[in-house]
NUKOLTOR-373434 format. One record per residue (C-alpha): residue in one letter; x, z negated, y negated. Coordinates in steps of 0.1 Angstrom, whole numbers. Layout:
{atom 'a',{X,Z,Y}}
...
This chain:
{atom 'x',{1153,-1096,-818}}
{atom 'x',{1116,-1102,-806}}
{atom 'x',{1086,-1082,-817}}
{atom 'x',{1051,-1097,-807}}
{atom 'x',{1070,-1108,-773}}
{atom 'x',{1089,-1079,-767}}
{atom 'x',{1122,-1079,-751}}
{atom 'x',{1142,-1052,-775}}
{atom 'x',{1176,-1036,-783}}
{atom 'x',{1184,-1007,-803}}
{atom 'x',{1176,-976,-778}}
{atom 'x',{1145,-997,-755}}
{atom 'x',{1121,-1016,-762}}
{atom 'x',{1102,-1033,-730}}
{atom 'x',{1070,-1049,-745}}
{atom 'x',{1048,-1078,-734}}
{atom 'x',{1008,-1068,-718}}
{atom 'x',{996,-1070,-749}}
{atom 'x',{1018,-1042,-771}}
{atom 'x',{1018,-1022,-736}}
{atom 'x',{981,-1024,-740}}
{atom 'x',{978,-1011,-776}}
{atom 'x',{1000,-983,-763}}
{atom 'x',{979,-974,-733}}
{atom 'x',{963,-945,-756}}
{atom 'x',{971,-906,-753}}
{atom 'x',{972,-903,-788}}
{atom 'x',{992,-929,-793}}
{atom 'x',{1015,-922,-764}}
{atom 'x',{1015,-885,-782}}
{atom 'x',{1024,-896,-815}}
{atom 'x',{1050,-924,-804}}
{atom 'x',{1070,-890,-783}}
{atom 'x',{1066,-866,-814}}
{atom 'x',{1082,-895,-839}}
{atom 'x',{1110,-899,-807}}
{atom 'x',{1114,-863,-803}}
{atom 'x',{1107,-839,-836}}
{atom 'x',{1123,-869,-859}}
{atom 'x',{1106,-892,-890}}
{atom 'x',{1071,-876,-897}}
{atom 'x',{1037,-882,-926}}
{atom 'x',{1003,-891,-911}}
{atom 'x',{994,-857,-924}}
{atom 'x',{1020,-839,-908}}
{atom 'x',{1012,-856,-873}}
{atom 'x',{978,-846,-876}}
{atom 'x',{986,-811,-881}}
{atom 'x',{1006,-807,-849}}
{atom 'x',{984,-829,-833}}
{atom 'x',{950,-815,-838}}
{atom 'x',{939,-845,-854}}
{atom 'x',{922,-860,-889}}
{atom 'x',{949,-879,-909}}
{atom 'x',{925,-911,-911}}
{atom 'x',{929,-916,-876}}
{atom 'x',{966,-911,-869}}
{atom 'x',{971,-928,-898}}
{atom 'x',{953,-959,-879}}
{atom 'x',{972,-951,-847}}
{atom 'x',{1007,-956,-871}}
{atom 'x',{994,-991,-884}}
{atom 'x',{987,-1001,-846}}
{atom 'x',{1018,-991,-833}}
{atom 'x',{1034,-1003,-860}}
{atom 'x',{1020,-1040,-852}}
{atom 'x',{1037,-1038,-820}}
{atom 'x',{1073,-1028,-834}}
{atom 'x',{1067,-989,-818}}
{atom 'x',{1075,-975,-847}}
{atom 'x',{1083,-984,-886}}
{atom 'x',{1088,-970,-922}}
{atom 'x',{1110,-949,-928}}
{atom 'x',{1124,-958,-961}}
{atom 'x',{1148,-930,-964}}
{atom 'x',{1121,-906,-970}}
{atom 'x',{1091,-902,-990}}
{atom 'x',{1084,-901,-1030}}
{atom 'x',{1059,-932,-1033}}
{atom 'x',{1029,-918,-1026}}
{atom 'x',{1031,-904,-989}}
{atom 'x',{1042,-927,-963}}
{atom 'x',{1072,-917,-932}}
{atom 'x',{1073,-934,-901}}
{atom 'x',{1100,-931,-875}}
{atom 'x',{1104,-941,-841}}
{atom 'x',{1119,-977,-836}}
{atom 'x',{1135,-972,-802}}
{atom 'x',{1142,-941,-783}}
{atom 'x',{1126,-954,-749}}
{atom 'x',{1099,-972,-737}}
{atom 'x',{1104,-993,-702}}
{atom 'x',{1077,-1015,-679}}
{atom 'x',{1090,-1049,-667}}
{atom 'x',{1095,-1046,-626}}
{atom 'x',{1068,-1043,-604}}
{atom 'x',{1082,-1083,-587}}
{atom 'x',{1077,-1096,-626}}
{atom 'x',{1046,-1079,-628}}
{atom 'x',{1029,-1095,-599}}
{atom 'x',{1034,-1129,-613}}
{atom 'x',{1012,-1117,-643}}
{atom 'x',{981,-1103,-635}}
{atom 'x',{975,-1094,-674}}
{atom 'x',{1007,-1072,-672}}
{atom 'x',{995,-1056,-641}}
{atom 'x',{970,-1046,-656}}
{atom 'x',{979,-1036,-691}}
{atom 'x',{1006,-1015,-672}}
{atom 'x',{976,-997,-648}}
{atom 'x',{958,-988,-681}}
{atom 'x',{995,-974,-695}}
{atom 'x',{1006,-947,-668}}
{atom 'x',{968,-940,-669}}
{atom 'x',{977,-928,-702}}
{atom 'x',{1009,-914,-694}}
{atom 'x',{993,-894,-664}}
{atom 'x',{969,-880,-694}}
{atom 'x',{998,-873,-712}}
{atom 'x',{1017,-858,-688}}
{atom 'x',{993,-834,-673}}
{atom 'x',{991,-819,-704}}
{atom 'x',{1023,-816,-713}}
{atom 'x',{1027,-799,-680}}
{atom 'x',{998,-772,-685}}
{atom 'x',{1012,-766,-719}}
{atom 'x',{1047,-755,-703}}
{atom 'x',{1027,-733,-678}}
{atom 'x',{1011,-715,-706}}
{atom 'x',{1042,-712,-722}}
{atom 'x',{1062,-699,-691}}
{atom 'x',{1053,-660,-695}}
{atom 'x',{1071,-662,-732}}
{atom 'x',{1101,-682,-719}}
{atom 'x',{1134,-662,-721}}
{atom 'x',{1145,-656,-683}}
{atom 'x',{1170,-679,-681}}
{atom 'x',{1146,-708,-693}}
{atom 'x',{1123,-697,-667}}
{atom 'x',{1149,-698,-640}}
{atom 'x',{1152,-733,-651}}
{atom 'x',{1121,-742,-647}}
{atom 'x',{1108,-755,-616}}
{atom 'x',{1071,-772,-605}}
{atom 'x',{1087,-786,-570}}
{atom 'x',{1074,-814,-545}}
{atom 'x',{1083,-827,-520}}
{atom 'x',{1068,-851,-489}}
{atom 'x',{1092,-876,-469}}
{atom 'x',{1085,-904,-445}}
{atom 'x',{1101,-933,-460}}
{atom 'x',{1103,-968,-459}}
{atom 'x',{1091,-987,-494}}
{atom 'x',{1127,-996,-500}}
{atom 'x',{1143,-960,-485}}
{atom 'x',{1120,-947,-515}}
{atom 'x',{1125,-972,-539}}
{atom 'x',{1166,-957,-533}}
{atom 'x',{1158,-926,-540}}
{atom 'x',{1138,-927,-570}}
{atom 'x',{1166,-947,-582}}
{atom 'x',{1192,-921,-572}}
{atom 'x',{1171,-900,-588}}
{atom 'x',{1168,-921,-626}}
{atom 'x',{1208,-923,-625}}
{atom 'x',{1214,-889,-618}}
{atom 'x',{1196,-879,-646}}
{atom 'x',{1205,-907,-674}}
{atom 'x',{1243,-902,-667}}
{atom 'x',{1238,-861,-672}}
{atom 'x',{1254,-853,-702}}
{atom 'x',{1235,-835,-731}}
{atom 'x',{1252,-805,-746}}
{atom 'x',{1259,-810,-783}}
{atom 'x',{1235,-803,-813}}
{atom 'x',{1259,-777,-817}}
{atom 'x',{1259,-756,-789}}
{atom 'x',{1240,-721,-789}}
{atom 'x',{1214,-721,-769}}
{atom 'x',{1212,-756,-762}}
{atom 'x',{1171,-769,-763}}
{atom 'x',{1155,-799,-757}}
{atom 'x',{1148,-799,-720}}
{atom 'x',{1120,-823,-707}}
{atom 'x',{1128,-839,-673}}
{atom 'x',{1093,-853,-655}}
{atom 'x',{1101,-876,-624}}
{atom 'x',{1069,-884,-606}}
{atom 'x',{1069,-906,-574}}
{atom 'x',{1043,-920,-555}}
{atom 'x',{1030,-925,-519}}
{atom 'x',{1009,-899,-503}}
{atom 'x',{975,-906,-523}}
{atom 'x',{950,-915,-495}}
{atom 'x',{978,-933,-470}}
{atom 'x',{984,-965,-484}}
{atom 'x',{958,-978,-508}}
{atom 'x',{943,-1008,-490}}
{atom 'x',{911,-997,-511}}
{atom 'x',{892,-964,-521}}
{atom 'x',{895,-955,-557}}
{atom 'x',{864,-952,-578}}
């Protein structure tokens, strides 16, 4: 199935520069992980959790929606509100050797972990601000870790990869289990800033 150029199955969706583009937005990128997460939502309800109007996350819907991120959910609703849901469960860059071919997805996927970082950073201080009311065992699973290692490019490349397996083949415990929470894994890898960029960032 293609949507606007995207390559897509049922649990991915990999899209071209120009739907990575449209996504390259913290709101967006917010909504799109609280429809993935928390389940099929209203505008009204997003904006409630989200802190924003309902006139614009009902726009951020309708442009996410134009690049097949999300889409009705027609199980729900009575007519006069509308439910969107999450069309895939992940969302995934071409490579970095595809990308180089195509300056226009280089740089619509600068202008998306841009976003991400956003994203992520607060998502992070929101889990240190919650870490006093954590139960003790949640705390002792918590961990803000780094660590520096002189690789090569590819000795790195192996790792991160070691990493990304180690983590999609961990089973979940069921829906069922007591205690069991969503637990948010956050793998960040990058050269030392400062070392390798052949130019200063602005």
């Amino acid at each position: 199935m293609q949507l606007y150029g995207a390559r897509v199955d049922l649990e991915t969706i990999t899209p071209d520069a120009t739907a990575l583009r449209a996504l390259s937005h913290p709101v967006r990128l917010r909504i799109l992980g609280r429809l993935r997460f928390d389940g099929p939502a209203t505008a009204t309800s997003l904006a409630q959790r989200l802190g924003l109007n309902s006139g614009a996350t009902s726009y951020h819907l309708r442009q996410l929606a134009a690049h097949g991120f999300v889409v009705d959910d027609t199980t729900r609703g009575n007519g006069r509100e509308r439910w969107w849901r999450a069309a895939h469960q992940s969302t995934r860059t071409p490579d970095e050797a595809e990308q180089a071919q195509d300056p226009a997805a280089q740089d619509a996927n600068d202008a998306f972990n841009q976003a991400v970082a956003v994203v992520h950073t607060e998502g992070l201080q929101r889990a240190v601000e919650e870490r006093p009311l954590l139960p003790v065992p949640w705390r002792a699973a918590s961990t803000l870790s780094d660590w520096g290692l002189r690789l090569t490019p590819g000795r790195a490349q192996q790792l991160m990869k070691a990493v990304v397996a180690v983590v999609d083949g961990w089973e979940e415990d069921g829906e069922g289990e007591p205690g069991a929470e969503l637990y948010q894994v956050v793998l960040h890898t990058y050269p030392r800033p400062g070392r390798v960029a052949t130019e200063p960032c602005s």
